[in-house]
N, C-alpha and C positions, 0 to 999 in steps of 0.2 A: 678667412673669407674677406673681399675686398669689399669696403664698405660705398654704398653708391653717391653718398654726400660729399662732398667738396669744403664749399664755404658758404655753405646755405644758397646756390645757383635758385635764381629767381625764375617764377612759372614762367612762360614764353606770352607774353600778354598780346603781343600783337596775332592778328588771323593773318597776316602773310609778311615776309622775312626773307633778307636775303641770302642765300647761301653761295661760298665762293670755295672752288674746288682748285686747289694749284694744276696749272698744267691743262684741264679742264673745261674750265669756265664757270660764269657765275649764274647762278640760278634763283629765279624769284617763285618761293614755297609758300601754298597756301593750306592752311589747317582746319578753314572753318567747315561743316558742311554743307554750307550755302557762301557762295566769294560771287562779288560782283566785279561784272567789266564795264570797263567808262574809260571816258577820257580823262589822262594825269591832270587834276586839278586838286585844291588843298581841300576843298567844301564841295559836294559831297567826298570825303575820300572814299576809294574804292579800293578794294582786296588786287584786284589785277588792275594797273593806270595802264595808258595804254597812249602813245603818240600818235594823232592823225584824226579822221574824220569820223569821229566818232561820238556819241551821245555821254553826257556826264554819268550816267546809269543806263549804259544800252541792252546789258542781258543780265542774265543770274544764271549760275551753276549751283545744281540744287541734287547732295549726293539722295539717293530713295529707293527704296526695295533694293537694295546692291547694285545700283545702277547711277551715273551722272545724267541727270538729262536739263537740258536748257529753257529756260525762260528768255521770251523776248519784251522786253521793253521797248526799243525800237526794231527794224526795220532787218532781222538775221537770216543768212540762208544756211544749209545746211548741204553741201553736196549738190548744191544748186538750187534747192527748192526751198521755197519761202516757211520760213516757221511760224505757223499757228498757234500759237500761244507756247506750248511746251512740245518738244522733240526729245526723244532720249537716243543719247550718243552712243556709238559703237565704235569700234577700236578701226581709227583709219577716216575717220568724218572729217570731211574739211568743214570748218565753221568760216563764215564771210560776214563782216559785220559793215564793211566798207569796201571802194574799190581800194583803199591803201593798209585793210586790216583783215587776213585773211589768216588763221590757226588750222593745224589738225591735229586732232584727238588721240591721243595715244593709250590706250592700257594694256600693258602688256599681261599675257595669259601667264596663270597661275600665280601673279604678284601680289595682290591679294586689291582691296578696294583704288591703289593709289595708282593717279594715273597721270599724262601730260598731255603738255599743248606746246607745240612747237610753232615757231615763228617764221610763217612764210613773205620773204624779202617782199616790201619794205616795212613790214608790220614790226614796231617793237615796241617794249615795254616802260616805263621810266620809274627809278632808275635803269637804266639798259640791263640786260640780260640773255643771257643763250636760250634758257625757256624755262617754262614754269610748270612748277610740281603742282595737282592736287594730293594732297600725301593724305591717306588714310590714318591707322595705327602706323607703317611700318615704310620708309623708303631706303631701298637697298644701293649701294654701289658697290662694284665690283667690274672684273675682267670680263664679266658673262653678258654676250650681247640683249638677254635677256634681263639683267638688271635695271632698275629704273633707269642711274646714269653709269653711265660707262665709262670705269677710267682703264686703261691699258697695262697701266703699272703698278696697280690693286693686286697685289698676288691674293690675298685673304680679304672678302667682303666686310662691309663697313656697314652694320643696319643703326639705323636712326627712328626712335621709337616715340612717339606723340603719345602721352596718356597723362588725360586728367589736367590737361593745362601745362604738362612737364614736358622737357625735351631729354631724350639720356640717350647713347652710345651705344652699343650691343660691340663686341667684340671679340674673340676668340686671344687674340695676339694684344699686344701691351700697347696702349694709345694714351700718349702725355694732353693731358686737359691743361692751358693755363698754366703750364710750369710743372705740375702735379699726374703723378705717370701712373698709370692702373690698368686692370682688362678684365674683360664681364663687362654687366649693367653699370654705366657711370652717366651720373648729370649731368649737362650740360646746361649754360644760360645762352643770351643774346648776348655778341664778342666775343664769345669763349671761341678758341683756338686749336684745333683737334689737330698731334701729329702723331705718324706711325712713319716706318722707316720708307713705306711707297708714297706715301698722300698728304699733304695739308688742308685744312679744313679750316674756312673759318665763317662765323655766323651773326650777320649782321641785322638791326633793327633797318628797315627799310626807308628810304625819308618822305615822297609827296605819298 
């Protein structure tokens, strides 16, 4: 049996992290179940920064009863309409936090709690990124449009497992961690370097 330890891979300490997918793009993963949005500054930091006209702490995502729904701190619409203190999100909501910061909500059915937020032009993240995960336990890639992210050349899905402060690998087929080759449940840290013969994967601590 293949053991899931490495070289003692450190918990994932930060609440969001970037991930970079070859071929793909790169994505900014949040773990907590409350991540806030604001604008990229060092003090307060926030789980999602965000470039453009927007409050230091403008809202909160707050996962609850199996559902995400938002808090506003400043000024959010939802689909158009102004949010009253908390709104809970449904799969397809455009959130509007500005005229230059506008998301929609993504959870795809039957993926389990983890969901996204895509970045509608000129809205983006900093560090820059494709879009940003809420990842439950469990964020899936593969060829299936249904997958969280979608890569093309995934023949065999790629699941990434959050429990208990740990990040680990789920996989069927053989995936080299950091030089070190295994398949099943394997740990992963922040920089560790995931390859299989379709995909490279590598997992970064995020910087503002």
């Amino acid at each position: 049996m293949f053991s899931t330890s490495q070289s003692t891979p450190s918990p994932v300490a930060q609440t969001s992290w970037m991930m970079w997918v070859d071929g793909v793009g790169g994505f900014l993963v949040c773990t907590g179940t409350s991540v806030w949005l604001g604008r990229a500054v060092v003090e307060p930091r926030v789980d999602i920064p965000l470039a453009g006209d927007v409050q230091r702490r403008h809202a909160k995502l707050i996962w609850q009863a199996g559902r995400h729904a938002l808090l506003a701190a400043s000024p959010v619409k939802v689909n158009g309409r102004q949010v009253q203190e908390l709104a809970t999100l449904e799969h397809g909501d455009i959130v509007r936090l500005s005229d230059a910061v506008t998301l929609c909500y993504r959870q795809p059915p039957l993926l389990g709690p983890t969901a996204l937020l895509d970045l509608i032009c000129p809205a983006r993240t900093v560090p820059w990124s494709d879009g940003i995960v809420l990842m439950g336990e469990t964020l899936i890639l593969g060829q299936s449009p249904a997958a969280h992210i979608v890569c093309s050349e995934l023949s065999k899905a790629l699941i990434l497992v959050h429990r208990s402060g740990e990040l680990f690998v789920q996989s069927a087929r053989w995936v080299e961690i950091d030089g070190k080759r295994g398949r099943g449940l394997q740990q992963v840290a922040m920089g560790s370097r995931l390859v299989c013969e379709d995909v490279a994967i590598t997992l970064e601590p995020r910087g503002i």
